[in-house]
N, C-alpha and C positions, 0 to 999 in steps of 0.2 A: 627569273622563273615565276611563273603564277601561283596562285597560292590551290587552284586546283590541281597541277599537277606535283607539287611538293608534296600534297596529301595522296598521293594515289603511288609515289614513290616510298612514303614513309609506308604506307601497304602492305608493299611488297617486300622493302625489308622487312615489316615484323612479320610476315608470314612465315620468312626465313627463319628468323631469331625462334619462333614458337616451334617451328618444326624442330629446329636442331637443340633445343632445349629438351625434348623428347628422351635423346640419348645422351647429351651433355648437361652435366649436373655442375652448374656457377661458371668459373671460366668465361665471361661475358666478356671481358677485357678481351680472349681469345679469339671467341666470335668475331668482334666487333673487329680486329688486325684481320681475320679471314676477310669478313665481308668490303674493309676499305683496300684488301690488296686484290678481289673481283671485281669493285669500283673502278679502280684505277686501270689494272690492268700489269699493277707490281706483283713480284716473287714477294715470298718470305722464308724467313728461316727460323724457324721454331726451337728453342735451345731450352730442356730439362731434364731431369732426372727419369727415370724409366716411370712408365703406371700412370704418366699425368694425361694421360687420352689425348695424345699428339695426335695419332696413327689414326684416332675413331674419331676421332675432329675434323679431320679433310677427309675420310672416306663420308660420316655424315653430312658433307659441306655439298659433296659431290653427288649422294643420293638426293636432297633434297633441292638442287640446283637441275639435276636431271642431265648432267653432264656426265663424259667419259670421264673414264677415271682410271689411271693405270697405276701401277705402285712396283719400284724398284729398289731392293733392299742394296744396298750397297756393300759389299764384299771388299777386301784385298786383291782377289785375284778375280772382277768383274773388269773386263773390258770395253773401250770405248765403242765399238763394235754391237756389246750387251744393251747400249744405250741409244745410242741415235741410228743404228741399222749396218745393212751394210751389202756387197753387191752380190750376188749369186752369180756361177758361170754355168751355162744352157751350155752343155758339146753338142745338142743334136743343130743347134744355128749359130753357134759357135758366138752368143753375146753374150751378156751381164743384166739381169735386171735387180733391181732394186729389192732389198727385203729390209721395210722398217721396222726401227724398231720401238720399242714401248713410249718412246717421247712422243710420237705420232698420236697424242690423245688431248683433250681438255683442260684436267688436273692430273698431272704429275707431282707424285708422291716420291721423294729421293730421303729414303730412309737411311740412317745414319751416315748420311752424307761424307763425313770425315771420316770415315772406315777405308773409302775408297782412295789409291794415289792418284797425284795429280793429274796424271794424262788423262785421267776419267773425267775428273770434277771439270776439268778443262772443254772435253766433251758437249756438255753443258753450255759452251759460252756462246755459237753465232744460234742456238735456240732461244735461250733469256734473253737475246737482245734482239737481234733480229728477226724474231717467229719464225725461222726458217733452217732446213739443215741441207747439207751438201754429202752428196752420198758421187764420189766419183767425179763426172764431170757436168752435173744436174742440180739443182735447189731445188728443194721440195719444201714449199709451204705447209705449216703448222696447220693445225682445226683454230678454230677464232669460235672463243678464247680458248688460254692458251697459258695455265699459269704453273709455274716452279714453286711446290708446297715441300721443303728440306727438313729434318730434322735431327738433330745431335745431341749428343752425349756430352755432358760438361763436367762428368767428374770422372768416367773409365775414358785414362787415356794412351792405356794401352793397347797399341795396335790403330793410332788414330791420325790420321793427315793433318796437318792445318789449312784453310782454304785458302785457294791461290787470293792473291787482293784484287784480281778482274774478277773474280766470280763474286767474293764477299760484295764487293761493290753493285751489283748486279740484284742483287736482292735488296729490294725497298724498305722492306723492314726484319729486322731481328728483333723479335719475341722473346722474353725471358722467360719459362712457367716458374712456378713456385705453387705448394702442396694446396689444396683445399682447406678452408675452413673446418672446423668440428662439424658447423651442422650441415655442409656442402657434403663431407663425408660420410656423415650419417644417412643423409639421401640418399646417397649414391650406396652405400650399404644394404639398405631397406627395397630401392631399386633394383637392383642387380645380381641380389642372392637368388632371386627365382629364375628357374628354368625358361622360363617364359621369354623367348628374345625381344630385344624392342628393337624395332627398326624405324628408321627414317621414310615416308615417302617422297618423293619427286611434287614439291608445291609451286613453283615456277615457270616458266616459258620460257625459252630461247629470247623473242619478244621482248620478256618482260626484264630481262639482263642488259638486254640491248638500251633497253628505257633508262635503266638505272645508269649505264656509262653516257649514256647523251645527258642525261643531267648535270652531270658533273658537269660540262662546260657551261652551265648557266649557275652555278654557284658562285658566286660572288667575292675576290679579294679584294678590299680596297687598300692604295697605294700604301698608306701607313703602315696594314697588317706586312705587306709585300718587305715596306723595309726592315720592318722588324726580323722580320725572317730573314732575311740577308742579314741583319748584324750578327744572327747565332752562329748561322754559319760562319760570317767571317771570322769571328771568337776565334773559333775554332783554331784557323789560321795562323792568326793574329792577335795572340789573348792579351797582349801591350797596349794595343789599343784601343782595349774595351774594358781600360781597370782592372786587366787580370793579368799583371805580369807576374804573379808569382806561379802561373799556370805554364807559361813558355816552357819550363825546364824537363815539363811532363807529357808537352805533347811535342810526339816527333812529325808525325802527318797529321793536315787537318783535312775535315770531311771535301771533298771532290765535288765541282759544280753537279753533278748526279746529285747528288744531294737536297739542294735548293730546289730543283725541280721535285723532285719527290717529297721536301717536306710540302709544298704546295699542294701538289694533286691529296697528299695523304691527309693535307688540313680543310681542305674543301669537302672532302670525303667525308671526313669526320664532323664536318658542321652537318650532311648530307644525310649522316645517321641520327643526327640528333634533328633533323627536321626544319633545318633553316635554311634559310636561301643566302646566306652570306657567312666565310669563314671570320674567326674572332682570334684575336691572341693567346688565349685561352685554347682554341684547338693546334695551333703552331706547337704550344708551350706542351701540351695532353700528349702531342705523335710527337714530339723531337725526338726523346729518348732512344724509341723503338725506329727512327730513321737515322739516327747519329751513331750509335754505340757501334754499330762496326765499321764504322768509316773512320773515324779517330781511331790514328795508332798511339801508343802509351811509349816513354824514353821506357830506357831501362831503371833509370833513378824513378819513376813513379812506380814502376812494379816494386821496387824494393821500398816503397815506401805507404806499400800497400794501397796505393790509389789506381780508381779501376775507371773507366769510361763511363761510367753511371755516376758516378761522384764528379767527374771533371763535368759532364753535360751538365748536372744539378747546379755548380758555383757557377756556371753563362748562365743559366735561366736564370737566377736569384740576382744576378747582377745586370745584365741586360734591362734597362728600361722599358717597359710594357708599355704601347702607345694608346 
């Protein structure tokens, strides 16, 4: 990539970043998973506590991208029907036409996703992968883009699904939030006591999204960075023989070639935000976490031993030789 059009890409993201900065007070870490899973063209899955501006993060994401934007609260008793459509019958000509439903948009908001049972979440799965849904005996392609922005609940876990492991897989990255700073909160205090709304406007083009995903193929891995990224992955797997055999007994699955492709696109991405035309080990090592942690499953012995997927991903990086 030339060094003019790198600058005319970094542009565009901070045009982004400033707008959504507007109505999101810290959270960059946030932003910054938003903007590499519009890069890419990954889902995410956003996991925190209530009040942490999930909801106002992708709907900000969506006004100032200038994209649709639909948002489906997910229920117990929401059917798969309520989500990707479903056929109407005409008596007076005796057919079926098609009535879509809410997934037929840009950004897809699937709020507290794990509310929903699995025939829903399931719902969900030839869209995330395929762009596309099947209503009867017809496929109806998506709008491009086309992304799955989820959000859950990690501590009310009553009344809550677990996600099927095709869907968890399906999302590129899971997000952890965690609270604000003192003075992040204070802003956002001082902000948002007044009556006065703030809103996002629409800073982007169609065009200029389109720009930012054709970049990405001109971002740069070189071979080394490439195997290094396979080795975390294969960790995973394989923690024997990567000097981690006292990991074997904790992990029962390891991450799914989905994976490796996606830690790729999400570390090119991520060199892409910070303005260089070539990814480093350092952005592999930055996005694993948030591409790993739902794709490793935990034995039963590491839960009881209090070890969680964020602590097994941290002993591969730390032992993993950085090329």
């Amino acid at each position: 990539m030339n060094t003019s059009n790198l600058t005319t890409q970094a542009a565009i993201i901070n045009t982004i970043r400033t707008e959504i900065a507007k109505v999101i007070v810290g959270q960059e870490r946030l932003v910054d998973r938003l903007l590499i899973a519009l890069i890419t063209g990954g889902h995410i899955l956003l996991e925190g506590v209530p009040g942490l501006a999930k909801t106002t993060a992708v709907q900000t994401l969506a006004k100032a991208l200038g994209l649709q934007f639909q948002r489906i609260s997910f229920t117990p008793d929401l059917l798969p029907a309520d989500v990707i459509g479903t056929l109407i019958y005409n008596p007076k000509d005796a057919t079926f036409a098609p009535r879509k439903g809410p997934v037929f948009t840009n950004l897809l908001l699937a709020d507290e996703i794990n509310r929903a049972p699995a025939k829903v979440q399931s719902a969900l799965l030839e869209s995330m992968q395929e762009r596309r849904v099947t209503l009867g005996d017809h496929t109806y392609d998506l709008p491009d883009p086309f992304l799955v922005l989820a959000t859950q609940n990690p501590i009310e876990q009553e009344g809550t699904y677990p996600l099927p492991e095709a869907q968890v897989d399906r999302f590129m990255l899971k997000v952890l939030l965690t609270h604000p700073s003192r003075d992040d909160e204070r802003r956002i205090m001082n902000r948002f006591t007044s009556r006065v709304p703030i809103v996002a406007n629409t800073v982007v083009t169609p065009a200029d999204i389109a720009a930012l995903r054709a970049a990405l193929d001109d971002i740069y891995c070189d071979e080394k960075v490439g195997e290094y990224l396979l080795d975390i992955v294969h960790a995973t797997r394989s923690p024997a023989d990567f000097k981690l055999k006292e990991l074997a007994p904790h992990i029962q699955y390891g991450a799914s070639p989905r994976a490796t492709l996606c830690l790729n696109l999400a570390a090119r991405a991520n060199a892409l935000l910070h303005g260089r035309a070539y990814a480093t080990p350092q952005d592999v090592k930055e996005i694993a976490p948030d591409v790993l942690r739902h794709r490793v499953l935990l034995t039963y012995e590491a839960e009881a031993e209090e070890q969680t997927t964020d602590t097994i991903i941290a002993k591969i990086l730390n032992t993993i030789p950085v090329p």
